[in-house]
C-alpha positions as CSV (number, residue, x, y, z in Angstrom):
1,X,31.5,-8.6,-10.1
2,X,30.0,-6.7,-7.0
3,X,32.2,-7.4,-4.0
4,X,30.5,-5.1,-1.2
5,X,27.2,-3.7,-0.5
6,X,29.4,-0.4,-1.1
7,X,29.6,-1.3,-4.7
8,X,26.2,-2.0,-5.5
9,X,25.6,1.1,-5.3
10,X,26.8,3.5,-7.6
11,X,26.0,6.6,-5.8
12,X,27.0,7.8,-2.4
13,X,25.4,8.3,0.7
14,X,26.0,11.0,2.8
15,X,24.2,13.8,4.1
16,X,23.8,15.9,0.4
17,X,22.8,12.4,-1.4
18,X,20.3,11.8,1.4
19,X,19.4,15.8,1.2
20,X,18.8,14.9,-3.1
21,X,16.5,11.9,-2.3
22,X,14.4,13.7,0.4
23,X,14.0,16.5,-2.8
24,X,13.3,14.3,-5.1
25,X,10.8,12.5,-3.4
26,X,8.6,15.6,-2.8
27,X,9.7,17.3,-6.3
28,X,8.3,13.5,-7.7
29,X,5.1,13.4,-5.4
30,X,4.3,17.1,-6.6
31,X,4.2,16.6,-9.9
32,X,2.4,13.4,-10.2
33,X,0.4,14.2,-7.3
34,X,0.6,11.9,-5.2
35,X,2.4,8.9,-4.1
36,X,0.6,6.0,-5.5
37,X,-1.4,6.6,-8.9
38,X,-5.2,7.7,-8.0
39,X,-6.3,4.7,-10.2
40,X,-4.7,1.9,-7.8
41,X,-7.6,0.2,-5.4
42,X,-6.3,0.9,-2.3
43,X,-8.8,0.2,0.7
44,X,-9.3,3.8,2.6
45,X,-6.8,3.9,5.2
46,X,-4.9,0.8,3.3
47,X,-6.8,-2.0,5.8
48,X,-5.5,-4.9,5.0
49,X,-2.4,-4.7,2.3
50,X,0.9,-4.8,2.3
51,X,3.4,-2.5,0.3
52,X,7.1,-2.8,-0.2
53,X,9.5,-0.5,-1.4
54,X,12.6,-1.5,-3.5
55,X,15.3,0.7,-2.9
56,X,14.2,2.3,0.2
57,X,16.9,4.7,0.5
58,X,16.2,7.3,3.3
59,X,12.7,5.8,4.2
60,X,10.9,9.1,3.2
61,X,9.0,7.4,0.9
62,X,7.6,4.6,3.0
63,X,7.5,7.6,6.1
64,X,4.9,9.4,3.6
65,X,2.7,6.9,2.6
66,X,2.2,5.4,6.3
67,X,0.5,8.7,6.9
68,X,-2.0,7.9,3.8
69,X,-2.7,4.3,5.0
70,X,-1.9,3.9,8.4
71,X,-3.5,0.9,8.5
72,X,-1.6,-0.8,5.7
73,X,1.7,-2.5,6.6
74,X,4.8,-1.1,4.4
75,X,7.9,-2.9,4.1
76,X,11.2,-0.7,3.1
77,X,14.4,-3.0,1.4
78,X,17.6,-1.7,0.6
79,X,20.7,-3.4,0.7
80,X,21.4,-0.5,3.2
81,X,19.7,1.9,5.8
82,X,22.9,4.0,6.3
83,X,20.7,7.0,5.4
84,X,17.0,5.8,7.3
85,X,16.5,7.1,10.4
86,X,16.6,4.6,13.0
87,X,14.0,2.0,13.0
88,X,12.3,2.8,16.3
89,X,11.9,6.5,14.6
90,X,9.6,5.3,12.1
91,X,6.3,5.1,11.7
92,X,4.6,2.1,13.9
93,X,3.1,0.2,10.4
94,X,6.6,0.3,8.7
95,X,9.7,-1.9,9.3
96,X,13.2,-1.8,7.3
97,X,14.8,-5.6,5.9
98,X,17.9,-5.9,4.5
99,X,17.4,-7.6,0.8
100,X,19.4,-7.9,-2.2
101,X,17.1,-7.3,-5.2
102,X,19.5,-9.0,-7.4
103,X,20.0,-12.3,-5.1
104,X,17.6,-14.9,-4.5
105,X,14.8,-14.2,-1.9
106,X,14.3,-15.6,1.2
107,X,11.0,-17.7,0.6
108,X,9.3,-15.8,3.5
109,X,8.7,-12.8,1.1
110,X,7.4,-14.7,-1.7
111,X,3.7,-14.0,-2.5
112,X,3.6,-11.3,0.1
113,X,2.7,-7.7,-1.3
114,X,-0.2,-5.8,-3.3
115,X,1.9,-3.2,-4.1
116,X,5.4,-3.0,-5.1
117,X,7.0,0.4,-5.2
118,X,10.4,1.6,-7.0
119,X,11.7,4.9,-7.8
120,X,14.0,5.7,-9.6
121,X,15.5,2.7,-9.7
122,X,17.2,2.6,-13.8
123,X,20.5,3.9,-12.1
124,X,21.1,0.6,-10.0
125,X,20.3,-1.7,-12.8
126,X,22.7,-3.8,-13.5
127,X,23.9,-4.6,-16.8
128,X,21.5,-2.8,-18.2
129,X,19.8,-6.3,-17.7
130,X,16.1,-5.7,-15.5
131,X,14.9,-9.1,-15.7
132,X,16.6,-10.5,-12.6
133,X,14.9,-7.7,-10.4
134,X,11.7,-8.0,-12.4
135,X,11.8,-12.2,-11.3
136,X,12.1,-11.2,-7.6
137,X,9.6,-8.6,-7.4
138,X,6.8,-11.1,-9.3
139,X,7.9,-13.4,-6.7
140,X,7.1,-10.9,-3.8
141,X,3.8,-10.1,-5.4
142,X,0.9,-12.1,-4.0
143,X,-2.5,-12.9,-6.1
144,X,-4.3,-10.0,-7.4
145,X,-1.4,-7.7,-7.0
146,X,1.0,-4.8,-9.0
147,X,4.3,-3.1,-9.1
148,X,4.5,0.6,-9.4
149,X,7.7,1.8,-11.4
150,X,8.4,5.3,-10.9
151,X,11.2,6.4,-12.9
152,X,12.8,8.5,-15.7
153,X,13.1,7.7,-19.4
154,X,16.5,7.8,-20.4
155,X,15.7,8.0,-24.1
């Protein structure tokens, strides 16, 4: 049983894990080429959507992308921002929420986003059970909407 935020998370954060993320992030956006796959819709400049990303870690990812579609809003969740810069720091169409993936949503966020983003994200499942974060994030999603899954394959 998870007792702390702490133990959720089964890697550290400090200045080298935030150091790894920030590299990853741009070794990840290399060699796909971008941040969100070329075949997603996405109106120019994002008017009018709304992305979350799962996992937000040090924000770089949701930093990156406001440049792409500064008119889109995009929603970082983590179950902590010890590593984000602070919130005033960021971009002006971002913002940072505290969530628990693997706890029941509050209902605000239900049928919210176009696009949900996660990265490597494998590591923090738990149980090596997906379904309860899958439930959540097809909650989040509103009508005509997908989730992006950026991650390894362990096999």
């Amino acid at each position: 049983m998870v007792t702390s935020v702490e133990d959720a998370y089964p890697l550290r954060r400090n200045y080298l894990s935030s150091m790894r993320l920030n590299a990853q992030h741009y070794l990840w956006k290399d060699t796909v080429g971008s941040n969100l796959h070329p075949g997603i819709p996405v109106p120019k400049y994002g008017e009018g959507i709304r992305i979350a990303d799962i996992g937000t870690g040090t924000g770089i990812w949701i930093t990156d992308i406001s440049r792409e579609y500064p008119a889109a809003q995009i929603d970082g969740f983590d179950i902590s921002f010890d590593q984000c810069p602070h919130p005033q720091s960021l971009p002006h169409n971002t913002s940072l929420r505290s969530v628990d993936i693997y706890q029941p949503l509050p209902e605000d966020l239900y049928g919210v986003y176009d696009i949900i983003h996660l990265r490597l994200f494998l590591v923090v499942i738990r149980n090596d059970d997906p379904v309860p974060v899958l439930s959540n994030l097809v909650k989040m999603l509103s009508g005509c909407s997908l989730v992006l899954v950026d991650d390894n394959d362990p096999t």
